[in-house]
MIDOSE-1310 file (N, C-alpha, C; in nm, 2 decimals, decimal comma, always signed):
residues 161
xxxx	-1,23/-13,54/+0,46/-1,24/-13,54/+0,32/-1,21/-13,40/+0,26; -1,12/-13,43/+0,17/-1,11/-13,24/+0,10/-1,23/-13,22/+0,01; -1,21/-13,12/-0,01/-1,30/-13,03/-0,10/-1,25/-13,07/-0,24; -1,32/-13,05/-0,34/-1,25/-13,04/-0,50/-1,23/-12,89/-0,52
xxxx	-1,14/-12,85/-0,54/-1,14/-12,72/-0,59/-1,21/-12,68/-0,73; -1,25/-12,60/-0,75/-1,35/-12,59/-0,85/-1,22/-12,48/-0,92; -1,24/-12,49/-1,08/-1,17/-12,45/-1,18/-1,29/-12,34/-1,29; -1,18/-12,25/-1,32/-1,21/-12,14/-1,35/-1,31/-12,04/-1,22
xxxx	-1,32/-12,06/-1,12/-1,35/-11,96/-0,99/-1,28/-11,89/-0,94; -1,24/-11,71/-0,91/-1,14/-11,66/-0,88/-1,25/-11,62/-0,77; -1,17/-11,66/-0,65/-1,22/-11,60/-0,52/-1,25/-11,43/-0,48; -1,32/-11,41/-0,35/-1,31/-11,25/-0,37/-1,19/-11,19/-0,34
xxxx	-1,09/-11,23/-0,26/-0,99/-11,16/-0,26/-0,91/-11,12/-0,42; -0,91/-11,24/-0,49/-0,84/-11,22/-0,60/-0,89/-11,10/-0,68; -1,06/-11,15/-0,68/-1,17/-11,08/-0,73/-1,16/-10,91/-0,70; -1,11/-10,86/-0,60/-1,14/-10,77/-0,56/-0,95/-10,68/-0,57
xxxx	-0,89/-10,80/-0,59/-0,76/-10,72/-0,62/-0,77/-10,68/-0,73; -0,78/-10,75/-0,87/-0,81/-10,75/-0,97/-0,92/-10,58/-1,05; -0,99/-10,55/-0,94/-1,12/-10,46/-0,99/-1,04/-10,36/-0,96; -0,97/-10,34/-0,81/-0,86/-10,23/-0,78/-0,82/-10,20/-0,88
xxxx	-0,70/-10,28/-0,95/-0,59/-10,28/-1,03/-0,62/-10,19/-1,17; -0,76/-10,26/-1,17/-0,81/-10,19/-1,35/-0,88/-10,01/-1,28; -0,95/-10,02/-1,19/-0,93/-9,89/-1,15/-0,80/-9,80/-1,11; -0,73/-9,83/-1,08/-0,59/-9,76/-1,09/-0,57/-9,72/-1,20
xxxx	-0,53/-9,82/-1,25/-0,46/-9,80/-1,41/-0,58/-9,72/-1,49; -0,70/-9,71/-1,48/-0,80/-9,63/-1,54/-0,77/-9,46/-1,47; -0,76/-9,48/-1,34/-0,74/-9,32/-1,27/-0,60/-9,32/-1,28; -0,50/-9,34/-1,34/-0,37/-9,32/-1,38/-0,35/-9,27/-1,52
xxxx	-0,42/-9,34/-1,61/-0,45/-9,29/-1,73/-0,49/-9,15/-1,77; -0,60/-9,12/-1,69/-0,70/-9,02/-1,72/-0,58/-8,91/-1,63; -0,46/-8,91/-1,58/-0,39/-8,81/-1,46/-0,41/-8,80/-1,33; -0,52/-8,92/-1,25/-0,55/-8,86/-1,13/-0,43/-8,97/-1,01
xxxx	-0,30/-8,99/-1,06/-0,24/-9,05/-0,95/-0,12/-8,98/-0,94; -0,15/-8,86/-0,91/-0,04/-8,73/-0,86/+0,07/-8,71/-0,97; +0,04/-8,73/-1,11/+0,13/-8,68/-1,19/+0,04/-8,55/-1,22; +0,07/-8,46/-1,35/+0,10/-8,40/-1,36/-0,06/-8,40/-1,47
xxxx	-0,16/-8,26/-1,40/-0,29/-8,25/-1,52/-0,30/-8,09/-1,51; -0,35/-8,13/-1,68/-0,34/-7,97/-1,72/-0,37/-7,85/-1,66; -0,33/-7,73/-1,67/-0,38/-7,62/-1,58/-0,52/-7,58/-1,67; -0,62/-7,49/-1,58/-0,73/-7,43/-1,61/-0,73/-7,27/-1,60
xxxx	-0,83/-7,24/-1,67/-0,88/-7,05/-1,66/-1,02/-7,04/-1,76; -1,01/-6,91/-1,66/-1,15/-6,87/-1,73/-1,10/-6,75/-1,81; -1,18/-6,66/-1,85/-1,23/-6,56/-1,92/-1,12/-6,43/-1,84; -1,05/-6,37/-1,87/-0,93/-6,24/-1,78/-1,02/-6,12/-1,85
xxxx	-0,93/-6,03/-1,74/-0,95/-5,90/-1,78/-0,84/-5,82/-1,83; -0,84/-5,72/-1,91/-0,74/-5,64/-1,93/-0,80/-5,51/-1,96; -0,64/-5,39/-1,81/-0,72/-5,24/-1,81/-0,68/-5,16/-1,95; -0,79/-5,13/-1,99/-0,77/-4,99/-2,10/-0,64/-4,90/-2,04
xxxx	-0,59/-4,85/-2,13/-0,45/-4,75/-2,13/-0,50/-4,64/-2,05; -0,45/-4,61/-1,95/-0,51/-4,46/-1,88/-0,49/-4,35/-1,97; -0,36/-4,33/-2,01/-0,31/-4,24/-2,12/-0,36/-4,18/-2,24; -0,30/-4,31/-2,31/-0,33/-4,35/-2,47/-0,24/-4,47/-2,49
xxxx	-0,30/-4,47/-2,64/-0,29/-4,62/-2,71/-0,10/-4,67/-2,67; -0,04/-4,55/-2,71/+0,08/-4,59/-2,68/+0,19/-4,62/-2,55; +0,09/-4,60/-2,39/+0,11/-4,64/-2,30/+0,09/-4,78/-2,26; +0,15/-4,84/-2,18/+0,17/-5,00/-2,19/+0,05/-5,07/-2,10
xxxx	-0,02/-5,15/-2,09/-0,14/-5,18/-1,97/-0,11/-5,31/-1,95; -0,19/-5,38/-1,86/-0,17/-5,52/-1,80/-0,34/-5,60/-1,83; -0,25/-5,74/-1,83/-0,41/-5,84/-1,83/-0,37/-5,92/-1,71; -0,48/-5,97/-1,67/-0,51/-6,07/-1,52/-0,58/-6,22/-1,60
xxxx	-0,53/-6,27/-1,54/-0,63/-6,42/-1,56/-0,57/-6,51/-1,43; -0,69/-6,62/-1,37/-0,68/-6,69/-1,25/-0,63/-6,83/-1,34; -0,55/-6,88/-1,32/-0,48/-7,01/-1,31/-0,48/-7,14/-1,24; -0,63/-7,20/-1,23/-0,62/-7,32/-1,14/-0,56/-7,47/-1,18
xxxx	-0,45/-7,49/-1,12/-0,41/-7,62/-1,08/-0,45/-7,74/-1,03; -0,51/-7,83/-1,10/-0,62/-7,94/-1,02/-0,48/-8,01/-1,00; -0,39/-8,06/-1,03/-0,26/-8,14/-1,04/-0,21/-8,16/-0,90; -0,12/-8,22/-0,90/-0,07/-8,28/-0,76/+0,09/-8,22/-0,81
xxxx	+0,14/-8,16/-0,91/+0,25/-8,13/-0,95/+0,25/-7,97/-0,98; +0,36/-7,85/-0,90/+0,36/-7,75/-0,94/+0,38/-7,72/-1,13; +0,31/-7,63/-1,11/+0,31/-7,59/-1,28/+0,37/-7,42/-1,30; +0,41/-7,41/-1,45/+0,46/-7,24/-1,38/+0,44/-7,18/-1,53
xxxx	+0,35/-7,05/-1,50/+0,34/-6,99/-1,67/+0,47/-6,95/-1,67; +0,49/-6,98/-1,84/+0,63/-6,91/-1,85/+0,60/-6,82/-2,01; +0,52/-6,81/-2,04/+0,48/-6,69/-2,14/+0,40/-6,65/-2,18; +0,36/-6,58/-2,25/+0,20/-6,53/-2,26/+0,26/-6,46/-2,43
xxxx	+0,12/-6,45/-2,54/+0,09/-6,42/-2,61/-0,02/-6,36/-2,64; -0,08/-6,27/-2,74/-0,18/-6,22/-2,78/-0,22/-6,19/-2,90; -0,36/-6,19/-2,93/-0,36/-6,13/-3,07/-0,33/-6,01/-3,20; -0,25/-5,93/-3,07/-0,20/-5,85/-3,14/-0,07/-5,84/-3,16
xxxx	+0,00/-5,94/-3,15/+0,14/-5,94/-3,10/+0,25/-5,82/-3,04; +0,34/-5,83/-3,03/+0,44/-5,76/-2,94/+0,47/-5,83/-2,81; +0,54/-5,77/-2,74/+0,58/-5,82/-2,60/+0,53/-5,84/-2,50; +0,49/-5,92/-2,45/+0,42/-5,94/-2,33/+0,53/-5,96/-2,19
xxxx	+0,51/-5,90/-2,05/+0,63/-5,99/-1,96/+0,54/-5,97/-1,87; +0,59/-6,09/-1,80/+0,53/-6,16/-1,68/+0,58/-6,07/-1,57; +0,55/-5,97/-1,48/+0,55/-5,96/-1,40/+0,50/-5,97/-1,19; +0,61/-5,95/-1,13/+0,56/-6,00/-1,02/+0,56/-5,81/-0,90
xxxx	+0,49/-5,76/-0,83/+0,46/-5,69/-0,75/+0,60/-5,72/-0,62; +0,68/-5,68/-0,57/+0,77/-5,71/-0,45/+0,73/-5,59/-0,37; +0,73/-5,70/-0,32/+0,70/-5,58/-0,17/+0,80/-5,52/-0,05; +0,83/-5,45/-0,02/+0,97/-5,41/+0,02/+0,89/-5,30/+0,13
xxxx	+0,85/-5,33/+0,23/+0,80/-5,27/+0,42/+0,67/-5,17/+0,31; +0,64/-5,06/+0,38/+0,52/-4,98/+0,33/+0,54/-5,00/+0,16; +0,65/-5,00/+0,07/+0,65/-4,95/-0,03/+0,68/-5,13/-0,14; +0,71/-5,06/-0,24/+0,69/-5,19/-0,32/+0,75/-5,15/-0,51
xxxx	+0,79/-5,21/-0,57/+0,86/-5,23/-0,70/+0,76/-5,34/-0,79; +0,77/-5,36/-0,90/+0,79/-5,44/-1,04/+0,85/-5,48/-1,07; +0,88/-5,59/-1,11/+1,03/-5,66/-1,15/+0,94/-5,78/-1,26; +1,00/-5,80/-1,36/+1,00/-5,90/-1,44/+1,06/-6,04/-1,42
xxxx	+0,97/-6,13/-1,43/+1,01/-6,25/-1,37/+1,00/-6,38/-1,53; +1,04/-6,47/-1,51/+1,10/-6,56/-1,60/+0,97/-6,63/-1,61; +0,89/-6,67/-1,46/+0,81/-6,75/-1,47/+0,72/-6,71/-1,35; +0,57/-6,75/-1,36/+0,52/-6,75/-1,23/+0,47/-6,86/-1,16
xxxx	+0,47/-6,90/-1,04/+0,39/-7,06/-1,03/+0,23/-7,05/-1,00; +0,22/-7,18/-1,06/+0,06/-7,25/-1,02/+0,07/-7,32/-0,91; +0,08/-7,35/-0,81/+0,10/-7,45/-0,71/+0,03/-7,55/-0,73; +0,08/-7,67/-0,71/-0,02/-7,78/-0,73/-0,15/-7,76/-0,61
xxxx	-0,24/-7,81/-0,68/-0,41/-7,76/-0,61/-0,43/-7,65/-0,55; -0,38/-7,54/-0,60/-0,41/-7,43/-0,58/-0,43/-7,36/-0,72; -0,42/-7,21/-0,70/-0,40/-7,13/-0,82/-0,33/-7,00/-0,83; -0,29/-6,95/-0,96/-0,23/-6,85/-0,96/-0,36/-6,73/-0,98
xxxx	-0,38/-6,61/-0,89/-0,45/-6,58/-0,90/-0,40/-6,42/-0,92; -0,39/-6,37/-1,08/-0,37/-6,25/-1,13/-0,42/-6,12/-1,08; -0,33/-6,02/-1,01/-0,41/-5,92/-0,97/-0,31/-5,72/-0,97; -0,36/-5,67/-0,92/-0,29/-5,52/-0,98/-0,19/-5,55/-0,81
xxxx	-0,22/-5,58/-0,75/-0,14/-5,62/-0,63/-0,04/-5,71/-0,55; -0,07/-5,83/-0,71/+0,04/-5,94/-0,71/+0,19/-5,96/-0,83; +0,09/-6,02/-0,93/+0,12/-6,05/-1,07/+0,04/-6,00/-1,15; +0,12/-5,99/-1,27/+0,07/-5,93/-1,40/+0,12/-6,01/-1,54
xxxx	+0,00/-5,95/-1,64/+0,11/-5,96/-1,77/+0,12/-5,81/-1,84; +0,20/-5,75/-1,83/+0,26/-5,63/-1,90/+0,27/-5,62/-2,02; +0,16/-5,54/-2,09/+0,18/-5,51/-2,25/+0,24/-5,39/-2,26; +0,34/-5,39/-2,33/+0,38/-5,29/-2,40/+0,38/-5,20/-2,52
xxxx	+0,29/-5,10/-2,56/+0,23/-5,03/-2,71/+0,15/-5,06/-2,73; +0,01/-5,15/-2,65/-0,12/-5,22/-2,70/-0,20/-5,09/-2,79; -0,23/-5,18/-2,91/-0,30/-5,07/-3,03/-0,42/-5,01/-2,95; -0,52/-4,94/-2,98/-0,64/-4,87/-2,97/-0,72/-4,99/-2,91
xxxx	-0,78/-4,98/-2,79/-0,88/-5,05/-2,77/-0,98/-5,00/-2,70; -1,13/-5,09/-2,66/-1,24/-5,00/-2,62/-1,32/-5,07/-2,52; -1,33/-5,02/-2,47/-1,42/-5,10/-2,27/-1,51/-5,19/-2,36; -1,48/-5,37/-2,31/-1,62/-5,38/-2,33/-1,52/-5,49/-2,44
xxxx	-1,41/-5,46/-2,53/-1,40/-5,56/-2,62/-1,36/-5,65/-2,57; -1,36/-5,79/-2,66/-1,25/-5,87/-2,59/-1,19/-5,92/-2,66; -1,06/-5,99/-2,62/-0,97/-5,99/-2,70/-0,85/-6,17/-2,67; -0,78/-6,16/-2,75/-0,73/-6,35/-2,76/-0,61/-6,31/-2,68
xxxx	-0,60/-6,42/-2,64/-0,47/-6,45/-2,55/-0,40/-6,61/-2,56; -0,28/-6,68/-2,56/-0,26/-6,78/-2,56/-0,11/-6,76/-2,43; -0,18/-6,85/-2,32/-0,04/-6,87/-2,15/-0,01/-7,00/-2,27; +0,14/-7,01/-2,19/+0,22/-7,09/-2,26/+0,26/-7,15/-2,08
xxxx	+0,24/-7,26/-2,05/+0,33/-7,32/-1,92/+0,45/-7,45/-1,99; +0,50/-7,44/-1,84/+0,62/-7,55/-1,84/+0,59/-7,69/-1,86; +0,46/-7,76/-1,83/+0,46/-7,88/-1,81/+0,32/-7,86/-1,88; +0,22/-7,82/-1,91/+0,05/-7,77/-1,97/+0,11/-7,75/-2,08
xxxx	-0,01/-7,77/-2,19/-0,05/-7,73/-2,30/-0,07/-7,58/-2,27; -0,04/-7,53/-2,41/-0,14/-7,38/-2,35/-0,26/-7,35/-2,38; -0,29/-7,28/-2,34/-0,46/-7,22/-2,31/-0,44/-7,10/-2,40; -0,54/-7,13/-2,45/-0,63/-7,00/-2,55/-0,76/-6,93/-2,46
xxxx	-0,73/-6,82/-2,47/-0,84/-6,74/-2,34/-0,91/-6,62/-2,38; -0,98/-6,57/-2,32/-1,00/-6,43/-2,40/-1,03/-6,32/-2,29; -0,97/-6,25/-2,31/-0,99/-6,11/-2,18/-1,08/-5,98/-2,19; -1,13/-5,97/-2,10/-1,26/-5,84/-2,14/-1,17/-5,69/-2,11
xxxx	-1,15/-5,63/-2,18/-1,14/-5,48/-2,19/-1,20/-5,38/-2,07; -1,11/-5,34/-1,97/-1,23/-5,28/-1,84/-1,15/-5,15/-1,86; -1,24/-5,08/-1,78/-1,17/-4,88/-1,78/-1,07/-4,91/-1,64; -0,96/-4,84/-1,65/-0,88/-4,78/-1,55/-0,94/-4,82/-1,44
xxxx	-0,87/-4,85/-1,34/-0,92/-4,95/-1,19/-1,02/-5,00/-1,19; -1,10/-5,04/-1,30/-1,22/-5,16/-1,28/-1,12/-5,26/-1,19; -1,24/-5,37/-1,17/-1,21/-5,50/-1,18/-1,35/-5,57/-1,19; -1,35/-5,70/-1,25/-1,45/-5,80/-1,35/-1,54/-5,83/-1,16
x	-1,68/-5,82/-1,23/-1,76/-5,88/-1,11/-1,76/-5,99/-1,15
C-alpha cells in the first residue's frame, strides 16, 4: 500500500537547502562572500617638523583589510590642504631611497601598516603645529569609501604606544 503524500510539508533536505540559501544571500549582502569590504584604521600619527614649519614631515596610519579582494590607497588629504604623496622606502643592499608611488596596497586580509621604514604620506610646507595636537585626515582608496581619521602630532622619532 503507498503512503498519501501529505501536502504543504517540505521535507528536511529541502528544509535545510532552503535555510542555506537565505543565509548565503544574507552573508553576501552584508560582503562576506569574498567580494570586496571596506578597508579599516584607527587613530595615525604624524612627526612634528624637526626644522621648522616650512620643512615637509610624514603621517603613518595602519590600513586593515578584512576583504577577500586587494584594496590600494591611492590618495590622501588633510585639513590643511596642500600636497600630500604617498611614498614607499626602497631598499637597495645596506642603503635605501624614497620614491613616490601612485598607490599603495592593502592586501586582502591583511594590512597596510605605515611606518618611517616602509611607507609614508609626505607633507609638504605643513603650517605650525604642536606635540600632542591632532589633526583631520581623509585616505581615498580604489575600491573603499574613504576614511576620515585623525592623527596625533608626536616629536621627532617618537612613535604612538
Amino acid at each position: 500500500m503507498r503512503r498519501p503524500e501529505r501536502l504543504g510539508v517540505v521535507g528536511p533536505p529541502v528544509g535545510a537547502a532552503a535555510l542555506a540559501l537565505a543565509l548565503l544571500t544574507g552573508w553576501t549582502a552584508v560582503g562576506g562572500a569574498g567580494g570586496p569590504r571596506p578597508v579599516e584604521a584607527d587613530a595615525g600619527w604624524v612627526l612634528l617638523p624637526a626644522v621648522d614649519a616650512a620643512s615637509a614631515t610624514t603621517a603613518f596610519f595602519t590600513v586593515r583589510n578584512p576583504g577577500d579582494t586587494t584594496d590600494e590607497l591611492i590618495g590622501a588629504a588633510w585639513e590643511f590642504g596642500g600636497p600630500i604623496t604617498l611614498k614607499r622606502h626602497l631598499h637597495q643592499g645596506a642603503a635605501g631611497r624614497w620614491e613616490p608611488v601612485a598607490a599603495l596596497p592593502v592586501p586582502a586580509r591583511g594590512e597596510l601598516a605605515m611606518s618611517p621604514e616602509d611607507a609614508d604620506l609626505m607633507i609638504t610646507a605643513p603650517p605650525p603645529l604642536r606635540t600632542g595636537q591632532w589633526v583631520g585626515f581623509t585616505l581615498t582608496f580604489r575600491h573603499s569609501p574613504p576614511l576620515r581619521l585623525v592623527a596625533r602630532v608626536l616629536p621627532p622619532g617618537a612613535r604612538p604606544r
